[in-house]
N, C-alpha and C positions, 0 to 999 in steps of 0.2 A: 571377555571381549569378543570372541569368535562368535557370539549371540549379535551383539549389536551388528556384526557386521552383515548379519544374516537378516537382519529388520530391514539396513539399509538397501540391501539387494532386493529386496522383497519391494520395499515402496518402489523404488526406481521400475521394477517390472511392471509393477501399476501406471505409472505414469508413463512408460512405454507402449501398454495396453488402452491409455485414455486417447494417444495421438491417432494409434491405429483406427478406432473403435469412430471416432468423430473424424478420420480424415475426409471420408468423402462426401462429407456436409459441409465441409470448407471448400472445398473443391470445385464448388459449380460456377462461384464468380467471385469477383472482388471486394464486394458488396458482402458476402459471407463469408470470406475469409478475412477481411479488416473490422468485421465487427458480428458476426453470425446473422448477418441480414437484414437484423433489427427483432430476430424475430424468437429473444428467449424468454422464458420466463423467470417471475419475478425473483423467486430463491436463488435462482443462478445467478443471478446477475448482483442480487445483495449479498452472498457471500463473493464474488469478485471484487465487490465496493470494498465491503473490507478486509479482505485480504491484500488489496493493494494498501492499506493503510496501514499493515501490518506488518509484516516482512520481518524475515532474522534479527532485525534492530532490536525488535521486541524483547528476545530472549538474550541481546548480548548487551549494545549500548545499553537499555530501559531498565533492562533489570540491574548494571553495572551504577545507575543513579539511583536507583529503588534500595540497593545496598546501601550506598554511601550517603542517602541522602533523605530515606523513608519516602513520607505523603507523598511530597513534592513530585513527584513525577507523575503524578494521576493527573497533573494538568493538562500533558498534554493531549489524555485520551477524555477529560474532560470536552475539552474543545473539542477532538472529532464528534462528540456526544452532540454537542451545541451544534454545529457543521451539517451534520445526518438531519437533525431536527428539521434544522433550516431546508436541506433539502429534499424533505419531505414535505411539507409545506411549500414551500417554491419553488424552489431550483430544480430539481428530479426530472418535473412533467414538461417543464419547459426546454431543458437542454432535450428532451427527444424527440419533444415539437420543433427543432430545426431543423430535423428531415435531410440531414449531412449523415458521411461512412465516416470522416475524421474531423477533430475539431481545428485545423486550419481550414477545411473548407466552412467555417461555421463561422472564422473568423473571416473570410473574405465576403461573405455573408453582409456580416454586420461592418464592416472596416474598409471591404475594398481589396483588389489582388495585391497591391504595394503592401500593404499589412501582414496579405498572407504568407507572403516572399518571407516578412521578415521575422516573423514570427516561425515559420517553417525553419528557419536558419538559426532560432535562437531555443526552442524550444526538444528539435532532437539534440544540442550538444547538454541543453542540461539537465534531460533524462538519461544522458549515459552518465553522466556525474553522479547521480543519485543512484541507478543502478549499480555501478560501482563502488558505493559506500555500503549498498545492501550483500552485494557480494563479498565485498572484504570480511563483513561483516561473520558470515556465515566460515569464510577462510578462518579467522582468528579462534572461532570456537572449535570447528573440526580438526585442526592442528594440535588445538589442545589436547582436545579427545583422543587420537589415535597418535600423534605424535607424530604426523607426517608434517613435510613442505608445506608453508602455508599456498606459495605461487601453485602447486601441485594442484591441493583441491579448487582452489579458484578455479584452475582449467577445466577441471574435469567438472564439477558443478558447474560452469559457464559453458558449456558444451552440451551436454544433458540439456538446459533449459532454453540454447536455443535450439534443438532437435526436435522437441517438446511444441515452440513455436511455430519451425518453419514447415513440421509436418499436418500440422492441423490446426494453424490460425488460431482467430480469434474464439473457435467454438473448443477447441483443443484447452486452449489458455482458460475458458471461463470453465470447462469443466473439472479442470484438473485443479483450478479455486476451489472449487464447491467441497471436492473429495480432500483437497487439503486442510480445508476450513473444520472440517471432520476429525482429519488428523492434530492439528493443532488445540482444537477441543478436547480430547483425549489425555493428551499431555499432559495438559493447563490443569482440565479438572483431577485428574488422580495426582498432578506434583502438589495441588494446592489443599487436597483432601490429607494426606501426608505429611505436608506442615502442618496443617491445622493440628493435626492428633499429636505429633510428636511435642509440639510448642505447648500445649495445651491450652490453645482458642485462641480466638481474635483478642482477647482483651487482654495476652501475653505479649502478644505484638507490642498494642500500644502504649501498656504502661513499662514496658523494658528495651525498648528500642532506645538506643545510645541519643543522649541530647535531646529525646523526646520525638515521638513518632511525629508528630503534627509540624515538628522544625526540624530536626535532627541535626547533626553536628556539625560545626566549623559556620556557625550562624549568628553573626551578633546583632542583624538587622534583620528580623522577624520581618520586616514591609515588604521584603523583597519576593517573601514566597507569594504573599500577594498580590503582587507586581504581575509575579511570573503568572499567576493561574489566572490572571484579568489578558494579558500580554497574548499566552498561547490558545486562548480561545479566538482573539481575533484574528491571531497568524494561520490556522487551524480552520475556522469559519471561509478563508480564503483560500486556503490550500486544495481541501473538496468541493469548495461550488465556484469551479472560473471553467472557462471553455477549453483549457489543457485538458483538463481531469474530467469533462463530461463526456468520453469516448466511453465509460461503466453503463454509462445510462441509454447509450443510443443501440447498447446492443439490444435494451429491452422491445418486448413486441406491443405494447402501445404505450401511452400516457401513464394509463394504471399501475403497470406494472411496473411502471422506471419508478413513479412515488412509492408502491411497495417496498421495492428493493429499497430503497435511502429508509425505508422504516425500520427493515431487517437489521441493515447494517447498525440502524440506530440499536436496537436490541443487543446484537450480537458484543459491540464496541461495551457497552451497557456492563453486558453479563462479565464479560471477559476482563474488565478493569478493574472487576471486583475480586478477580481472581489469579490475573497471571504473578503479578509483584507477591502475591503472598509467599511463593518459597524464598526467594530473596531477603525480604524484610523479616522473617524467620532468620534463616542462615544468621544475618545478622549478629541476631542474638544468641543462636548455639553456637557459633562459629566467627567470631568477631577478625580472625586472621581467614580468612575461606582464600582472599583476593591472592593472598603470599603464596598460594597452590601452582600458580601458573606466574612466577614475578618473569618468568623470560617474556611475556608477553610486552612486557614495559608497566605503560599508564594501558593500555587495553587491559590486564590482569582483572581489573574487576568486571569484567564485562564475561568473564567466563564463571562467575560465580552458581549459574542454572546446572551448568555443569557439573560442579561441583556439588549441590544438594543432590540433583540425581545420581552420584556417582556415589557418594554416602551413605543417603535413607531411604534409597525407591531400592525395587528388589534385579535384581538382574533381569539384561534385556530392555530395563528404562532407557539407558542412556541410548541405547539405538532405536527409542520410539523416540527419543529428543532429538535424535538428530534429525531423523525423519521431518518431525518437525520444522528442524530450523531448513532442511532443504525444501520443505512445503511451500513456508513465508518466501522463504529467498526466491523460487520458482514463480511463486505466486507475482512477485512485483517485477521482477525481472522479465518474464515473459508477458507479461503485460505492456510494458515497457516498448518492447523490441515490438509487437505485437501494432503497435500507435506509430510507434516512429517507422514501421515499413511505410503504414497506412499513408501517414502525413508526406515522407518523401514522395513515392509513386504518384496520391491524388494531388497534392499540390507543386509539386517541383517535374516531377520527370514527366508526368500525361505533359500537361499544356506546357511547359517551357520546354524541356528536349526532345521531343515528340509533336509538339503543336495540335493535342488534339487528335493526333489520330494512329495512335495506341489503340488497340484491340483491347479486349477485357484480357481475353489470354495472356496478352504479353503484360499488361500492368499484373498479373498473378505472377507470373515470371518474376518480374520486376522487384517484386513485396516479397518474395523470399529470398532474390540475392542482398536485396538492404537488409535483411533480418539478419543473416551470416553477415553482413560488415557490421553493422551495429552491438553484434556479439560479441564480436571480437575486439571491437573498441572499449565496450563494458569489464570485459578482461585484461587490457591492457592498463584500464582506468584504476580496475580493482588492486593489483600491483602495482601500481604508482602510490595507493592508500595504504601497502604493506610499511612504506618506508618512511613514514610520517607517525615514527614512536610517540611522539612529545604528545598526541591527541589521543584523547578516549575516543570511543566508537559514540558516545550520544553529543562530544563538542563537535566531532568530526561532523554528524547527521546536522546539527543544528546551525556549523557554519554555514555548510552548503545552501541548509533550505532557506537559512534568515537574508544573510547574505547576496545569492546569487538570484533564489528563486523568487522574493518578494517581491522586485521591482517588474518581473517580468507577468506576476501572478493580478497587479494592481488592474492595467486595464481590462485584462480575462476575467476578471471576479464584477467590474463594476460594468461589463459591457451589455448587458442585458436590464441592467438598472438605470441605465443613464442614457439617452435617446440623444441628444442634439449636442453632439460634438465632432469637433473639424478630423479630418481624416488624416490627420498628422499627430492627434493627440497619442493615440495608441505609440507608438513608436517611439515618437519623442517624451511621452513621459518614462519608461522604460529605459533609455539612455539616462535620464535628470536621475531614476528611480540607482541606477549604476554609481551615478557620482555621489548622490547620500549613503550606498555602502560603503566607498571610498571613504569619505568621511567619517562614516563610524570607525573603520578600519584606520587611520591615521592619525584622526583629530579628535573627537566623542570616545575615548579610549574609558574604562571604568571607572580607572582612577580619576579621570577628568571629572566626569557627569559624580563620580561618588562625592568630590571636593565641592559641587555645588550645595549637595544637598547636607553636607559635614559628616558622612560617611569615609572614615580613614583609615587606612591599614587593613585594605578588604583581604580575607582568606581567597584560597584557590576558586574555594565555589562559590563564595557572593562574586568573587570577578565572574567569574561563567556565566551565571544567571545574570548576572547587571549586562554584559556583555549580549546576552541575547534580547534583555528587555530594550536596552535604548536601541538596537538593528529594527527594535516591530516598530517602537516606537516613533522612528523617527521615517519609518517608511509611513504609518499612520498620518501623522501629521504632515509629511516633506510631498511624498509619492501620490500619496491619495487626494493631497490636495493640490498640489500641481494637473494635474488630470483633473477635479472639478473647475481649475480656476482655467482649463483649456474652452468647456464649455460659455464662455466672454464672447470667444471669436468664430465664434459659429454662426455663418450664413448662410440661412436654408436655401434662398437664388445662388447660391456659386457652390453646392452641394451636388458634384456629378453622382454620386451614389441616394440621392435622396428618393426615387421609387425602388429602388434594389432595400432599400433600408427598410422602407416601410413596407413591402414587401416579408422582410425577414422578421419585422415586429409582428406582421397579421399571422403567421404560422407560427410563431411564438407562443401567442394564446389561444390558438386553434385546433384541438386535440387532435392526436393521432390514434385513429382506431388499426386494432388488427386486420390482416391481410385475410382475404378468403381461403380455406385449405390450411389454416393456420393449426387445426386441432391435431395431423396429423403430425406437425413439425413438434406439437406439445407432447402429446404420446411419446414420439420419438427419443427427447429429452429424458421425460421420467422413467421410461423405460432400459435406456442405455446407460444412466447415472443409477437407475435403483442394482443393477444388476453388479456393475465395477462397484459402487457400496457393498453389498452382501457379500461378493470376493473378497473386498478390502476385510470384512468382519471375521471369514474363513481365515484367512492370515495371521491376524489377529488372535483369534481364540488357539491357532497351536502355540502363541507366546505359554498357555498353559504349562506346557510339557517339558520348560526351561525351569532348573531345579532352585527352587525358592521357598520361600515358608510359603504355609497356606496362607494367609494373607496375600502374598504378593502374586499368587496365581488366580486367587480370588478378583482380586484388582483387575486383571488381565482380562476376567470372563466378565466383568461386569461389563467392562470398556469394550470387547466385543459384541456382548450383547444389545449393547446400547446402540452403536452403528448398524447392527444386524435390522434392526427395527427401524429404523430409515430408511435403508434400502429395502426392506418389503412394505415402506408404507408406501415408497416413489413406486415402483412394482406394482402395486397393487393399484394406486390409482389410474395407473397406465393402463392397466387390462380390465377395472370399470368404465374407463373412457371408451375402450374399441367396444363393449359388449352395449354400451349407451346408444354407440353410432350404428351397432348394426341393427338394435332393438327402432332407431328412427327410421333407416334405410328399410326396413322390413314394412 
């Protein structure tokens, strides 16, 4: 045990060294600390896309369904799949063609300041909700592991990652993705390389996985997994492309480079679905009781089951690369988080409404790191509030939240850019309508209701679960999405006070943004500060060596070192072709 805790001090130093290293690139204005200026490139900013979509959930709810439930959980990284796609082809180039620091000013933009008001007011309370469910999240596992306070590590991880934030912003946050994104690779690939061997292949999975790998157990209505993977592509497809979530893309430094990054992440999301559920769905079938390891945990118990394989079949020292891990995702969305919602209070609430305008840049930097320390600590408080809600797994927990609370608010952000002539009261008020169809799922549309239409009777725990998230998309699909089209009836272009402001924010819409002049140096700067915290991170790394294991398990170690090592001298290396290019011109 006294290894892992040696991993975990180790990563934390790193991530102490990434604030340092990037702080005073954040530093110069508001503009580069709420989003790095506009001005990174594209690998940075694709591995922040997905590691916000990533987060501890990954390893504790996802994998705690991938146990109990096989395939079925690939849907929902199906749909980020679908999602990436799409915003690589659309969405990417265009949220950076709005030429905003935060996506409420994107939203007054296109909507109008009344919008942006409310949208500012609805949008930080329910990223600290979500923050909070990635944080518990991260609690439940760590508690496991060492046996501490679950509230304990919550603070102390909620701490750390906004220290993380509020010393070096947005350039701080996307960098310490990148280096995360690393880490979590690491994990994934050598926990999944180790199932594989020990199970003996993929095709051990699918033909001895309990109740059948493509259904798996407590399933007597096979339609419903197809429900669900139809269902979470569209929930999913809206979740990444609305103008909450395009703050990923506006860090990038032009057009190009924001559709790269949506390609990366397509990649990454890609690779990694192929690989992370495999030790779970393994576990499984070596280990059909794994979840009884930790029953104090409640109904979260199977959510520690990553835990658990690593604790069994990886060689000592794993389980403190896993944690590492799960503090990477959890830092990763959490500081991201805290990171947009300074952005959003400071640009849209505190400059022009408590201030009137005439806020200094200084003091709105001021400003964006006292919201970062209150937002922290709200996220912390949120996360203990999630401790004491036994009765939920950490993925119904993830799924009430998003389906529930964030779909109606996600409806006019997703179709705002698709849909041009509607009244400046749509946004808001379908949002409110979009409230009362949750209501209604939640009171009325209950499982067993919608099950009894369809002669669906005596549903198990998990068809209620699934049914329960299918009819929330579904009835926001239909109820949400079209209430908002049927706004566009009462739209009148003469009594439209925003209508040159509108058309205005549609002609920069399709209007590329190129790079900045002096931009090669900001590039340099990147690869060359990212390649060099890599190569350390791989130094680190390679003494897991010298932790007593079979040769196998030190072998594992140096490959997994090695492999980081060469990242950071290809960033390295193309940094110091680029100055030796610029001075071969300048000469």
């Amino acid at each position: 045990m006294e290894y892992d805790y040696l991993v975990i001090v180790g990563y934390f130093c790193l991530m102490v060294a990434i604030s340092m290293l990037f702080k005073k690139m954040a530093s110069k204005s508001t503009s580069d600390y709420f989003r790095g200026g506009g001005k990174m490139l594209w690998w940075m900013v694709g591995a922040t896309a997905f590691m916000t979509q990533f987060s501890a959930w990954t390893f504790t709810g996802a994998a705690g369904k991938a146990f109990s439930s096989g395939f079925e959980i690939l849907g929902v990284f199906i749909g980020n799949m679908v999602a990436y796609a799409a915003a690589y082809f659309y969405f990417a180039r265009r949220y950076r063609n709005m030429r905003v620091d935060t996506p409420t000013e994107a939203v007054r933009r296109r909507f109008g300041h009344g919008n942006e008001q409310f949208f500012t007011w609805v949008i930080i309370p329910l990223s600290i909700l979500n923050a909070g469910v990635w944080l518990n999240g991260l609690g439940v596992f760590a508690s496991a592991v060492f046996g501490t306070d679950i509230n304990l590590t919550i603070w102390i991880t909620g701490i750390a990652v906004l220290l993380v934030s509020l010393i070096s912003g947005a350039w701080g946050v996307v960098a310490s993705d990148f280096i995360q994104s690393l880490v979590v690779a690491v994990i994934s690939i050598a926990c999944a390389g180790v199932a594989l061997f020990v199970i003996g292949g993929p095709g051990e999975i699918v033909t001895k996985f309990p109740g059948g790998f493509f259904v798996g157990p407590d399933m007597n209505y096979p339609l419903l997994i197809v429900g669900s993977f139809l269902f979470f592509i569209v929930k999913q497809l809206q979740s990444i492309n609305n103008m909450q979530e395009s703050y990923r893309f506006l860090n990038a430094k032009d057009s190009k480079n924001a559709s790269k990054a949506a390609l990366l992440a397509l990649g990454m999301m890609f690779i990694g679905a192929m690989i992370w559920f495999i030790p779970p769905w393994a576990l499984r079938i070596m280990d059909p009781n794994a979840a009884a390891a930790y029953a104090s945990l409640g109904k979260k118990a199977g959510d520690a089951v990553y835990l658990v394989f690593a604790r069994d079949y990886m060689p000592t020292g794993t389980v403190g690369l896993l944690m590492a891990g799960l503090f990477a995702a959890t830092m990763s969305s959490m500081d991201s988080a805290l990171n947009r919602n300074s952005g959003i209070f400071v640009r849209s609430f505190y400059a022009p409404i408590v201030r009137r305008g005439k806020a200094t840049d200084k003091e709105q930097l001021r400003m964006g790191m006292f919201a970062s320390i209150i937002n922290g600590f709200l996220v912390i408080l949120c996360a203990q509030f999630y401790v004491s809600l036994r009765g939920l797994s950490l993925f119904d927990l993830m799924m009430q939240v998003a389906t529930l609370l964030q779909s109606p608010i996600l409806v006019p952000l997703f179709l705002a850019i698709l849909i041009r002539k509607t009244p400046k009261w749509a946004p808001w008020a379908t949002v409110v309508f979009g409230l009362c169809v949750s209501l209604m799922v939640v009171n009325v549309w209950t499982p067993e209701v919608v099950g009894g239409w369809f002669g669906m009777e005596h549903l198990t725990g998990r068809e209620s679960s699934d049914m329960k998230i299918m009819i929330t998309i579904a009835a926001h699909l239909i109820l949400t999405i079209g209430f908002f089209l049927c706004t566009t009836l009462f739209y009148k272009e003469e009594n439209d006070p925003y209508k040159e402001q509108t058309a205005e924010f549609f002609k920069d819409l399709n209007t590329e943004c190129i790079e900045e002049e002096g931009q090669d140096v900001v590039d340099r700067q990147q690869r060359n500060k990212l390649g060099t915290l890599v190569m350390y991170m791989a130094g680190g790394l390679v003494l897991m060596v010298l932790i007593p294991n079979p040769m196998w398990g030190r072998l594992l170690f140096l490959g997994c070192s090695a492999a980081i090592f060469l990242v950071g001298f290809a960033l390295r290396r193309s940094a110091n072709v680029g100055l030796v290019n610029q001075k071969v011109v300048t000469n």
